[in-house]
Every structure is written in C-alpha cells, then in structure tokens.
N, C-alpha and C positions, 0 to 999 in steps of 0.2 A: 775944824768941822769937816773939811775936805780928807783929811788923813784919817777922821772917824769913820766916815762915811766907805773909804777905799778899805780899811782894815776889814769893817764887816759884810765885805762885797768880798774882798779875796775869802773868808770865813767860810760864807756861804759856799764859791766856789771849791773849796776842801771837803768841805762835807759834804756837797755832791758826788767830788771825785773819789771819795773814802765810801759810797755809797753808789757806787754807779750803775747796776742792774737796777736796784728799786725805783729811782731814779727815770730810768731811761724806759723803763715799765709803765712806773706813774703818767710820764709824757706822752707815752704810745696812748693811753688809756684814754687819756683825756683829749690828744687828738683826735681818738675815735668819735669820742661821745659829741664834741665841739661839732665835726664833718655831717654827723649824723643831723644835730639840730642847724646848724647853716645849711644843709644840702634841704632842707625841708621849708627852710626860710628862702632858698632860694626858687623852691617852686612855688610856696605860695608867690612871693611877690610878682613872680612873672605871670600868675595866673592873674593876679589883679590887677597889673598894667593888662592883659590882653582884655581881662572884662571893661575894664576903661576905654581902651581902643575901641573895643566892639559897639557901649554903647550912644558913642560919638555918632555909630555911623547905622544907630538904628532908625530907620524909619517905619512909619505908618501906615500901612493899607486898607483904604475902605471901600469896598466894594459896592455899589451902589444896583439896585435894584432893578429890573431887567425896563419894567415898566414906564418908569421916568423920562421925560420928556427931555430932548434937550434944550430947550431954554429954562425948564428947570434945573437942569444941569449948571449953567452959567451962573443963577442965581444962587447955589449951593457953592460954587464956588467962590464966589466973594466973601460967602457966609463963614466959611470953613477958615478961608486967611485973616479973617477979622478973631479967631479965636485964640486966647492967649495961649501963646508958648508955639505958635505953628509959625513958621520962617518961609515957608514957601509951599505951593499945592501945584498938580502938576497933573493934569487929565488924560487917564489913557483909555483908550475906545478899543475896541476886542480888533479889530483892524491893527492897533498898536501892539495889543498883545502877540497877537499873532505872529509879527513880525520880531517883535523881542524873543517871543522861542524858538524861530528858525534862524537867529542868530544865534542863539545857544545854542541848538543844535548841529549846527556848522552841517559836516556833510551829511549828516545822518537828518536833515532834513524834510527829505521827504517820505515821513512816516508821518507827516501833518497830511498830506494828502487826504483830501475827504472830508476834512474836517472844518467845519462852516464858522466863521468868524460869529456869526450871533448865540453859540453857544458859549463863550466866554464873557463873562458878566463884564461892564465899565468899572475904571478903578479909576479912587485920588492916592496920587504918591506924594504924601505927607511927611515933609521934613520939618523937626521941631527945631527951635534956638539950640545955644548949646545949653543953655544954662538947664534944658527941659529934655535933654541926653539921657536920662539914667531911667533905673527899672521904677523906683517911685514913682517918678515924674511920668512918665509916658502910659502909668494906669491911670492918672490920673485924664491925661488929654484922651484916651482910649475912652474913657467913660463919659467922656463929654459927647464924644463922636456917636456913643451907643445909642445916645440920648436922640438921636436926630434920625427919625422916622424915614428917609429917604433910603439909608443907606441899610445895607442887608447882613455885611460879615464884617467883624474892624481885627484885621491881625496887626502884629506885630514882632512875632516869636517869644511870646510871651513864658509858653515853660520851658524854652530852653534860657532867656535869661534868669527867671527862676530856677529853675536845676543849676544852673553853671553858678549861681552867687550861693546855692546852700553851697555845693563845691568847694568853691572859697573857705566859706564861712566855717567849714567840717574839716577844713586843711589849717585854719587859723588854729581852732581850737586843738587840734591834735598837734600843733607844732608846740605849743604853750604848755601842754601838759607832759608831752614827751621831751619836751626839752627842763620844764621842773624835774619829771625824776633824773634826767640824766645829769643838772645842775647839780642835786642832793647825792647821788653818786657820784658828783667829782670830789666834791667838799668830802667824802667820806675816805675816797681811796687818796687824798692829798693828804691829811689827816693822820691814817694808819701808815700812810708811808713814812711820814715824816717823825711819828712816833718810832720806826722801827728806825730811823736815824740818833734820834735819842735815846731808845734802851741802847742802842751801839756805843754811846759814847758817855754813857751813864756814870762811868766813873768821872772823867775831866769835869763831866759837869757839875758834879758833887766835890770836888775840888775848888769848884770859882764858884762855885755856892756859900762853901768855907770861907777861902779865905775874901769874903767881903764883895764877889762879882753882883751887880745888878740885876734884878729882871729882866729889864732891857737889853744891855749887854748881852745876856746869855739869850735872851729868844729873839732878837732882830736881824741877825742871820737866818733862823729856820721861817721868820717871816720874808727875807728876799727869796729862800731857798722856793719858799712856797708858789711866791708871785712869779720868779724864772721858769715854772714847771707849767705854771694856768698859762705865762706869756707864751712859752715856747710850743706848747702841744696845739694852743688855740691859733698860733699864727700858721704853723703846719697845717693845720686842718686846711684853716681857708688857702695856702696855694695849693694843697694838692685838690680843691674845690675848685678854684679856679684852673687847673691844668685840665682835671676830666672836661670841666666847661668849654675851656676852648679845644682842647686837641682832641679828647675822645665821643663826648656824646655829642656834640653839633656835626662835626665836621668830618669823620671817621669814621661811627657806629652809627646816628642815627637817622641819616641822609639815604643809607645804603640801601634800609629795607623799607622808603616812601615808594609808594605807586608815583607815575611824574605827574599827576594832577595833584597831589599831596604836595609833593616838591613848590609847584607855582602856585600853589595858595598858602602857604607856612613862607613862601619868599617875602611876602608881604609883611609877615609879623617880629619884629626885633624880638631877641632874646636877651636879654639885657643880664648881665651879672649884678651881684649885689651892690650898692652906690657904696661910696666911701664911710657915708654917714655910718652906713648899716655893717661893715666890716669894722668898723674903728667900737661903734659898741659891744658888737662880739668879742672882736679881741680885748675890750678890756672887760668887761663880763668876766672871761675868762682867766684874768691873773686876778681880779676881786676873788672869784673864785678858791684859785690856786692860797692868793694871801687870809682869805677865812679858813680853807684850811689846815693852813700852817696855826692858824689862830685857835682852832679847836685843840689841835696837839697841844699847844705851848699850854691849855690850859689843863690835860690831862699830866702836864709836866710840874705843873705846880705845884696840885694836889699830889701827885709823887716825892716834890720835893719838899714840902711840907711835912709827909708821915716819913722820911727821911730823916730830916733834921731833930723828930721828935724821940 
C-alpha cells in the first residue's frame, strides 16, 4: 500500500515537472484568488471583533429634564437600577459635566469660560450587564428609559452602531459571494490546466488504457496533482497575508500617516490575524478545491477515452 501510494506521488510529481509553467501558473492564480478572499475574511473578522469590543463598552445616557427636583432625582435613581439589564447608574450634575470637558479639554480649557453650569442638562450614566451589551439589547433598555416621563433625551450612539453592524453585515455578504466566484474560477482554471496535462500526455495514456490500466491508476495522480496545486497556492496566499499583516500594513505603512491622537486611540484596539481554526479551513477549502478540479478534468478524460476506444 505504502509503495502504491509513493509510486503515485512520485507520478504526480513528473507531470508537474514535465508541465511546469502551467503548473506554476495554475498556483500563482489560485494564490491570488485564495489572498484575495482571506484578505477580505480578514477584514471582516477584525471588524467584528472591534464591533464586539465596542459594544461591551457601550453605555447609556439619559438626560433628565431641567425641572426635576432633586429628591425626585434620588427616587428615579433607585427606579432606573431596579430595571433589568442595568448593572450600575451613576448621577452627573452639570457641575459634573463641566468638569468632565475641561478635562478633555486639557489646556485649551478655557474656551468654557462664560459658560454657566445650569445650561447643561443632568445626566444617568447607564451601564448595562454584559449579557445586555449588544445593539438589540440596548434598543431594547433604551425604550424602556423612553418610557419614563422624567427623563428628556436617551442616547446611546445608536446610528453609528447601526451603520457600523450594516458594515459588517455588507463586508459578510460581499466576502461570500466574491469568494464563490472566485472558488468556481479555481475549480475551472485547475480543471483546464490539468486537462492540458493530459491532452500532453495523450498517447501513454491511451497505452495503459490498452493494455488493461485502471481508472484509478490512471487519474489518481492528476487527482494529488490537483490537491498539490489548491494546497500550495492556498498556503502561499495565507503567509504572504500574514507578512503584509505583520510587516507592511500595521507596522510600516499604516502607522505612518495616523494624526498621533489616531495613533492613541487605534493603541487600544488589537488587530488580531486570522485564528488557526479559520486558516486551516481555508487552506483545506483550497486543495478540496484544487482536488474537484483535477476531478472535472479526469471526467472530461473519460469521455475522451471512451470515443477513443470506440
């Protein structure tokens, strides 16, 4: 079994080497196409860890109505923690605010000058559980809050996590469909390629056709031939994916032309390459691939050698 198996491994490797531009063609080709659909898999998925991260850490803002008393104040707030899915409430008074944006503001400060603390309405800073973290979840406690007469405005950054999840959702679908045509273009150019390794070798094969060779025998070669070409092109792809990843676009190119408060707020966000899980099914995706395509040829080879033998 072991000396069958070595026989039609070295096969294989002969009719690569007895074919070596088409070959080394077909690999380039399918490396592209492979880079193409992983570089697209790899932006979505960091866009959906950063939507993840982000709404960990969203919170609620309700702005409470200028008029409100504050012992009604106090008793809205017990109100507000007793609601499900809230983890913590946290009272700022325009005294509060105020000093929260001259701390953002750092020295550019005082351009607050003049400007009277009871024109900034009272806020609850409304942290959910985690379980209550995400964009469903938080229209929901949003509308609970809406419901409550006291309070005047309820943010949350509500269309920018809606724009950023279509986002997502329009990078999902465009990677799925641009990576089917580009799957059905591998299988095709793996296919023709390997066909034009067999009209090449047309006679020997009409020889062990003859005298008694197998189906098997004769295409289980151009089926390793196939899977060497999906493995090799697709495993190319992902290191030169991973080399742009670490050496050219993080660290080299795209650092260079951040303003530095870009710089300190992108420091916070990992950029993660794709997990092993997610490179081990690309790469074999890609010699599945590579071996349907050898698999389509061998079946325009039959039909050849069928009105052959007739």
């Amino acid at each position: 079994m072991l000396s069958f198996a070595r026989y039609m491994m070295m096969r294989a490797l002969q009719n690569m080497k007895g074919n070596l531009l088409p070959n080394i063609t077909t690999i380039a080709i399918i490396g592209i196409s492979m880079l193409i659909f992983s570089a697209f898999s790899l932006i979505a998925h960091n866009l959906t860890s950063f939507l993840k991260i982000w709404e960990k850490k969203i919170e609620v803002i309700a702005y409470l109505k200028k008029e409100i008393p504050l012992k009604e104040v106090e008793d809205l707030l017990l109100h507000v923690r007793s609601l499900e899915g809230v983890e913590s409430v946290k009272y700022v008074s325009p005294l509060d605010a105020i000093a929260f944006m001259e701390t953002k503001l750092g020295q550019q400060k005082n351009l607050l000058e003049g400007i009277q603390p009871d024109i900034l309405p009272s806020s609850f800073e409304i942290r959910l559980h985690k379980d209550y973290r995400t964009s469903l979840k938080v229209q929901e406690v949003a509308a609970g809050l809406r419901r409550i007469p006291q309070f005047d405005d309820i943010q949350y950054g509500q269309e920018w996590v809606e724009t950023f999840s279509a986002i997502v959702h329009i990078l999902r679908i465009t990677q799925w469909i641009l990576g089917g045509l580009l799957l059905i273009g591998i299988v095709f150019i793996v296919s023709n390629t390997l066909q034009l390794t067999i009209s090449s070798r047309r006679k020997e094969i009409e020889i062990m056709h003859l005298v008694g060779a197998s189906p098997a025998f004769i295409q289980i070669p151009f089926y390793l031939e196939g899977m060497f070409q999906g493995l090799v092109g697709t495993g190319l792809a992902l290191l030169f994916l991973f080399f742009l990843y670490y050496k050219l676009i993080l660290y080299k190119f795209f650092f260079v032309y951040l303003t530095p408060s870009m710089k300190e707020w992108l420091a916070g966000i990992s950029i993660a390459f794709l997990d092993w899980r997610t490179s081990a099914i690309i790469l074999g995706v890609g010699t599945v691939l590579g071996l349907f395509g050898s698999f389509v040829a061998s079946i325009r080879f039959l039909r050849y050698a069928r009105v052959a033998s007739q």
